[in-house]
Each structure stands twice: as C-alpha cells, then as structure tokens.
N, C-alpha and C positions, 0 to 999 in steps of 0.2 A: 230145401233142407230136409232131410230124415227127420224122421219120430225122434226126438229127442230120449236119451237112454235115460230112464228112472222113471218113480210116478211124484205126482203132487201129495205136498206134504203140510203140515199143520202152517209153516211157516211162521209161526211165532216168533219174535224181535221185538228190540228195545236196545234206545242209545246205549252207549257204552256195557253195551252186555260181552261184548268180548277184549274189552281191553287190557285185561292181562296178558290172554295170548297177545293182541296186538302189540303191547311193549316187549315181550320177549322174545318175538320175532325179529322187531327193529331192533332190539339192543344187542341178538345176537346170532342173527343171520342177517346185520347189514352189510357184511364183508361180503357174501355171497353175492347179494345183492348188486352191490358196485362193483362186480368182478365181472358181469355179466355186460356185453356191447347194449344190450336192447332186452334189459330185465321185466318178464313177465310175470305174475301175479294176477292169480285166481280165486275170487273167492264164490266157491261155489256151492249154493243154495242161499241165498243171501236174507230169503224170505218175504216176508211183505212187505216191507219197507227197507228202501236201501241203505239205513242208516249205518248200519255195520259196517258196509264195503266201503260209503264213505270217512269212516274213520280210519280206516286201515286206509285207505290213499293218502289220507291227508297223514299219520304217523309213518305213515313210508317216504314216503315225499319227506319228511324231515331231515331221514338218514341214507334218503338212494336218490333224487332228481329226478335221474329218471326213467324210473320205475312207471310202468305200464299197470295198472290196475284193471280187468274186468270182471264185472259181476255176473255172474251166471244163474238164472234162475228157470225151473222147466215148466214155471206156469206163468203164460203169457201175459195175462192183467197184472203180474208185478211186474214183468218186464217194463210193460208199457208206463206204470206208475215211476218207473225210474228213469226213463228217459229224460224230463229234463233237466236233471243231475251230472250228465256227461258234461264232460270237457276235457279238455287239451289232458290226454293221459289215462283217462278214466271212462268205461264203456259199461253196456251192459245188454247183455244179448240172451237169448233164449235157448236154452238148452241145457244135459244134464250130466252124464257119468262120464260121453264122449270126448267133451271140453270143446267146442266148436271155436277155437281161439286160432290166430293166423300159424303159432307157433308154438312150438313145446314150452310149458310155463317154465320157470326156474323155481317157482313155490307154489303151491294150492293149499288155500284153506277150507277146509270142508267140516265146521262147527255146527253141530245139532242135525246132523243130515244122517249118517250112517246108522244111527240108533234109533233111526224110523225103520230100520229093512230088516226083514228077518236076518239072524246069523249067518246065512250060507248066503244071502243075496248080499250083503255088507262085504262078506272076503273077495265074494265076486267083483264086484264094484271098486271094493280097495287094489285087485290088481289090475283092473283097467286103471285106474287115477293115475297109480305109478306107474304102468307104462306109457304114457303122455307124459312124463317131466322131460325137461331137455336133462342131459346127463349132467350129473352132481346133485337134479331137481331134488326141492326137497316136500314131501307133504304133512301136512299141519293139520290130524284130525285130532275133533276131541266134541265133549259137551260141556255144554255150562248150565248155573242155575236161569230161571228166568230174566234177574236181575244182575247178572254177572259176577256175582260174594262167591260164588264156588263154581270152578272151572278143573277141567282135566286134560290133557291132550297128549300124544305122544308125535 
C-alpha cells in the first residue's frame, strides 16, 4: 500500500455526534442509495473511535440493505481499534484523501476532517474526494460541535 494521502489529526469523536447529517442522508439520499447494484459509503476520517461509522451503517442499513459501509482512517492504531467492529457490510481500512476502497463510493462523508487543513490543502483534497465518486456520487462534507447540537455540511 502507498503513504496514505493526508496527515493525522486530532480525531476527536463521540456517539451520536453526527446524527443529523446521518438522518438526512438516509432520509434523502436513500433513493440514491437503492438505485445503486452494490452501494458504497465512505466515511472518511472516522477518528478514534469508530462510533460514528457505526451509526451511519446501522441508519443506512435501515433505508438501503445493502449498502457497503467503510471507515477510513490514516492513523493506523484506530484503524486497528476498529477492527472488531467489522461485519457482514461494514469494514474499515487505513488510509486517507486516496479512498483505498475496491470501488468508486456512491457517497463519502468526510465530518471534522477538512477544517484541520489549511485552505488551499482542503480544495485540494476536496477535488481528489470528488473525483473518486462513482458518477452521480455524492459527498457529504461539513463540521459539527463536539456533541452534535450544532452541525453544518454542504
């Protein structure tokens, strides 16, 4: 595998810290999602704890089956700390801006990660993400508060 693209970051997380975005993805990019043969979903920088990715599998799974979830992270002791989390749908692998995934995502969520990078290194990175979506992909950046009461994303 390559140097994974990005650096290590604060990683800061906490359950349900992005579950606004998480329902408004499933409530209105499920059609997407079930349009797709073999729908993939990224969430990429998941941080130190893989609680987030897990709640986005489990709220996607409500409104797609089957939807692919994996979590991307480029510092390898959380990767490791998430491993025995996987299952049937749900991965999580090493790595960063590249998306080291089998296939072009159909959605990337990339919460609290861009507003670590300086400005010019963030546009850079946002047009690598976008060009890795399978076509129609869509991506889901934004930041929230530490506890999730205040979120942004475009």
């Amino acid at each position: 595998m390559t140097k994974p693209v990005g650096a290590i970051t604060r990683g800061t997380t906490g359950h349900n810290r992005l579950r606004r975005a998480d329902r408004w993805i499933a409530a209105v990019h499920a059609p997407l999602l079930r349009s797709v043969a073999r729908p993939l979903v990224v969430d990429l920088g998941y941080g130190a704890s893989p609680a987030t990715t897990l709640e986005l599998f489990t709220r996607l799974r409500r409104v797609a089956p089957g939807v692919e979830v994996v979590g991307i992270e480029i510092d390898p002791a959380r990767v490791a700390a998430a491993k025995p989390y996987e299952r049937e749908g749900l991965s999580f692998r090493l790595g960063g801006f590249e998306l080291p995934v089998p296939r072009p995502p159909t959605l990337v969520r990339a919460f609290n990660v861009l507003r670590q990078y300086a400005e010019a290194d963030a546009w850079r990175y946002w047009d690598v993400l976008t060009g890795r979506l399978a076509p129609g992909g869509l991506l889901v950046e934004g930041t929230s508060s530490e506890n999730g009461r205040r979120a942004v994303w475009v």
